[in-house]
N, C-alpha and C positions, 0 to 999 in steps of 0.2 A: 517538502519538495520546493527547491528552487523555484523562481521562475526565469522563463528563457529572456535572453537578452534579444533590443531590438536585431541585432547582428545576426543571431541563431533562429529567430524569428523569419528572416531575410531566408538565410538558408534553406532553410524548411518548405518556402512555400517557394524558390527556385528548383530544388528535388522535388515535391508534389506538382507543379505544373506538367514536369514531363512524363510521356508512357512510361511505361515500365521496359518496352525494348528498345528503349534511349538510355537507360542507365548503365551504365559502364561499372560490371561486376568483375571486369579482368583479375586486378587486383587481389579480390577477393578470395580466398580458398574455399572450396566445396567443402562443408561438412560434412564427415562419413561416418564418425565414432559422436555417436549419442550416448554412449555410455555414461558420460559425466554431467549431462541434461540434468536439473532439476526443475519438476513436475511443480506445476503451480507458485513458483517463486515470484511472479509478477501480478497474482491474482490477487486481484482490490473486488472483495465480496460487497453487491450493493448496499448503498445505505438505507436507511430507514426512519426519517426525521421522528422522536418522539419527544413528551413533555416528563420531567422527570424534577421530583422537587429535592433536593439536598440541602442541608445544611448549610448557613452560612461561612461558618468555616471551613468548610469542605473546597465549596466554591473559591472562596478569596486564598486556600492554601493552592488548585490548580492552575488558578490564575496567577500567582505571585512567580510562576516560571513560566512566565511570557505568553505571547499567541499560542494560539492553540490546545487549549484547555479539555474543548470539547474530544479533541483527537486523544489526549491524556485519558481520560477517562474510558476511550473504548478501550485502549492499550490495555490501562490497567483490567477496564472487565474482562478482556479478553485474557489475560493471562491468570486472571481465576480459575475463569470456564474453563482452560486447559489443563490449570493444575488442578482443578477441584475430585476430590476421591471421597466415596464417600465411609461409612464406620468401619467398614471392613476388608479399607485400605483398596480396592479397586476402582479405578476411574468410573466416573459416572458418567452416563450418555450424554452428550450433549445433545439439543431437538435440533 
């Protein structure tokens, strides 16, 4: 994720200063059809700091694609854990 510029920073904290029935929703149109909503598309599930020991080359292979390394690694576990099935070809529980 980006980060905000000092300008969008400005902004931000000129909309939080005021009530909420100072903001001018004119413009805006009333949502009425949810149908096209998707459920948990913004959800960032907590983190969990732990110690985990890998390989050296493991390490210098997620690091050799920049910042962010740690974030690679949950990616990638995570999309084990979602694809992982076990012998009998049915997805396995995640805990």
């Amino acid at each position: 994720m980006r980060k905000l510029t000092k300008e969008q920073k400005r902004q931000i904290a000129i909309v939080a200063a005021k009530r909420d029935a100072d903001i001018d929703l004119s413009e805006m149109p009333e949502v009425i059809d949810w149908s096209g909503a998707e459920i948990g598309k913004f959800y960032r599930p907590p983190k969990k700091p732990v110690t985990m020991r890998l390989d050296i080359d493991i390490v210098d292979w997620l690091k050799s694609y920049g910042r962010g390394y740690q974030t690679r690694v949950n990616h990638l576990l995570r999309h084990a854990m979602v694809n992982s099935r076990d012998v009998s070809g049915k997805k396995k529980r995640s805990a």
